[in-house]
C-alpha positions in Angstrom: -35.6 17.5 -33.1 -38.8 16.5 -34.7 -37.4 17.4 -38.5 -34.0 15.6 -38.0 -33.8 12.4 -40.1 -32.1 8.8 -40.0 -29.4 8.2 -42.8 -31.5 6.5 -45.3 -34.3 9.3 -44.9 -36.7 7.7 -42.4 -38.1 10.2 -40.2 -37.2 10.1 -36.7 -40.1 8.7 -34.3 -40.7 11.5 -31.5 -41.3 9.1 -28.7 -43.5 11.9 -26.5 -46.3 11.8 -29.0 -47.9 8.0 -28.1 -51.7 8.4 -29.0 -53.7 8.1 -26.8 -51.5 7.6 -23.5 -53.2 7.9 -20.4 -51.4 8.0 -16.8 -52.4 6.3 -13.9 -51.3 7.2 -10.8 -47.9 5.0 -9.7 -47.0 5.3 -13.4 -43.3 6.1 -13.9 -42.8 8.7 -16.5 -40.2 10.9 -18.1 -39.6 14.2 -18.5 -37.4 16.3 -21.1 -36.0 18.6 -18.9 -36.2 17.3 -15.5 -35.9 13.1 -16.1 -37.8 10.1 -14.4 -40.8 11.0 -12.1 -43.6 8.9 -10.7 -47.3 10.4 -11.2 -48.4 10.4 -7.5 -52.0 11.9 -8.5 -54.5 13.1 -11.0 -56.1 15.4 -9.3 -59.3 18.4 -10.5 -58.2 22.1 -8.6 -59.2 25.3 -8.8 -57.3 27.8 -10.3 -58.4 31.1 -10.9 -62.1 30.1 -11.0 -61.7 27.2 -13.7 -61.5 23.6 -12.7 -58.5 21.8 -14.3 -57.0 18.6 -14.2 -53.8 18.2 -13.0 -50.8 15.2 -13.1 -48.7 15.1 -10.1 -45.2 14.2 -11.0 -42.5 13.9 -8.2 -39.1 13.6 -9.4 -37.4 12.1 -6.2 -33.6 13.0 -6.9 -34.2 16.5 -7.6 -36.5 17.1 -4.5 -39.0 18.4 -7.5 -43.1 18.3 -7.6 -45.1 19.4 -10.8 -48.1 19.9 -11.6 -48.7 19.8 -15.2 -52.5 20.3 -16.8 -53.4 16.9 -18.6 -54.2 18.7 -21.5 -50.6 20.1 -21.8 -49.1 16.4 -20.9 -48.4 15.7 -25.0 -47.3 19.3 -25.2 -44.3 18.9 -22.7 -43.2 15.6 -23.8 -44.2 14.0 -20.6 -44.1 10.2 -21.6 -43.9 6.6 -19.9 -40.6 5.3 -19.4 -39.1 3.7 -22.9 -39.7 0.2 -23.6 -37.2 -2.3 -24.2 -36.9 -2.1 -27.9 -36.4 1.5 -27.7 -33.6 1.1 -25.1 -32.1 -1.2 -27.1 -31.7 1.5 -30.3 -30.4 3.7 -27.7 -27.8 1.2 -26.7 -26.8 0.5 -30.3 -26.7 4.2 -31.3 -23.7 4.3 -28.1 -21.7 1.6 -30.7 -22.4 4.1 -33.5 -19.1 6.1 -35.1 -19.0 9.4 -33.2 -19.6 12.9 -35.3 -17.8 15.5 -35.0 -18.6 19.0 -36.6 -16.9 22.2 -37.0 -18.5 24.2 -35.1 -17.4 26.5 -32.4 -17.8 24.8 -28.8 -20.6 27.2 -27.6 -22.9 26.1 -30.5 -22.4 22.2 -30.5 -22.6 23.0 -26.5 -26.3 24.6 -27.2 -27.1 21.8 -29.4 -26.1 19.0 -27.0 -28.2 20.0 -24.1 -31.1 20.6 -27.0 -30.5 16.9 -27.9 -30.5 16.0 -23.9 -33.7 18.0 -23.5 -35.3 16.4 -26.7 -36.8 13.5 -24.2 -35.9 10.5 -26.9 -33.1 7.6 -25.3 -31.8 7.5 -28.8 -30.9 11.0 -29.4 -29.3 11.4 -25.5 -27.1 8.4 -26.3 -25.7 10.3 -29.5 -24.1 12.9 -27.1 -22.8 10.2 -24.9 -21.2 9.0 -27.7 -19.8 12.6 -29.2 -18.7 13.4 -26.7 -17.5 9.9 -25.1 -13.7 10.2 -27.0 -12.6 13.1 -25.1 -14.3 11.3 -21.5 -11.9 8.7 -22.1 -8.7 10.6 -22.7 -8.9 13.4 -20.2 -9.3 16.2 -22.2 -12.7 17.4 -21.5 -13.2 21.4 -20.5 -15.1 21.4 -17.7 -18.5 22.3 -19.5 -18.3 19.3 -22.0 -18.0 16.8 -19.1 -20.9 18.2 -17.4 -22.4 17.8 -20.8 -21.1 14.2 -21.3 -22.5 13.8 -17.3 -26.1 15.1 -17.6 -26.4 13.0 -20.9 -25.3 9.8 -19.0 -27.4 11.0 -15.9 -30.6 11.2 -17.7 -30.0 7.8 -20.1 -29.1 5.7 -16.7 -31.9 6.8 -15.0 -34.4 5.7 -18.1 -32.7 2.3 -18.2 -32.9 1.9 -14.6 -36.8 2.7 -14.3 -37.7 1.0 -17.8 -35.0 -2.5 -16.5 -36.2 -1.9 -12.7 -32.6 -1.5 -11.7 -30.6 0.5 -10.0 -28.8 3.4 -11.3 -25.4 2.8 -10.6 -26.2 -0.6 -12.6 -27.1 0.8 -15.7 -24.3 3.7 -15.6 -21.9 0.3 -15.8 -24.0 -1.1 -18.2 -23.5 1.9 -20.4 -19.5 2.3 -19.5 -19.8 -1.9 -20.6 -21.1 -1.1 -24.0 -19.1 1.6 -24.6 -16.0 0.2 -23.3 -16.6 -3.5 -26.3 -17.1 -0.1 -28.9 -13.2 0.9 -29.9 -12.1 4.6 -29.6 
């Protein structure tokens, strides 16, 4: 994900690499793979005879608790929730022109959930809206909606930590915008 560009040639920002970013405990953050958490603590343990420092992440809808070294936080991609401005490119991205490629189902499929996985709003709202044509007419096999689901899942639940709504709200937010963008 790092190496894919912008038309016009601008290199994509990875959003997991903020310098410097230090979590607090309460912090709401995000995860590639597993979405928004909350940092309960930092906390020093012992594991196998080496102190290390460890965030606490609970991610409440998936009854999930990790424990991830702070030195490996950048690694993973764990990140604050977006900002605003970097919602807002996600939300215009969903009134982008879908792109559809040639490739066989099982690839695109692969590179979907790599683009879900890849942490960044703006890249998750592409699959929503690749895949958002064949949402709307029915004719969706049963692994491209859950596709089409997870992607949604994961950008509602960013919008709703970084607006402080709930998630049903910004899943009709979304539908909103996509629904003003013609088919």
């Amino acid at each position: 994900m790092v190496n894919e560009r912008f038309q016009g040639g601008l290199p994509r920002e990875w959003t997991a690499e903020i310098a410097g970013e230090v979590l607090c405990a309460g912090d709401q953050v995000m995860h590639p793979a597993h979405g928004v958490g909350c940092v309960t603590c930092i906390a020093v343990e012992e594991v196998s005879g080496f102190s290390l420092e460890f965030v606490h992440v609970v991610f409440d809808e998936a009854r999930l608790t990790l424990r991830v070294p702070s030195n490996k936080v950048r690694s993973i991609g764990l990140r604050r929730i977006a900002s605003q401005a970097l919602i807002d490119e996600a939300m215009a991205t969903l009134r982008g022109r879908a792109r559809s490629t040639k490739l066989i189902w099982t690839r695109r499929a692969q590179e979907y959930q790599a683009k879900i996985n890849s942490g960044d709003p703006r890249v998750v709202a592409e699959v929503i809206r690749d895949l958002r044509r064949n949402a709307i007419t029915g004719q969706q096999s049963f692994s491209e909606r859950a596709i089409y689901e997870a992607a949604l899942d994961r950008l509602a639940c960013e919008i709703a930590a970084a607006e402080g709504t709930e998630k049903a709200a910004a899943v009709g937010r979304i539908n909103d915008h996509l629904a003003s963008v013609p088919a």
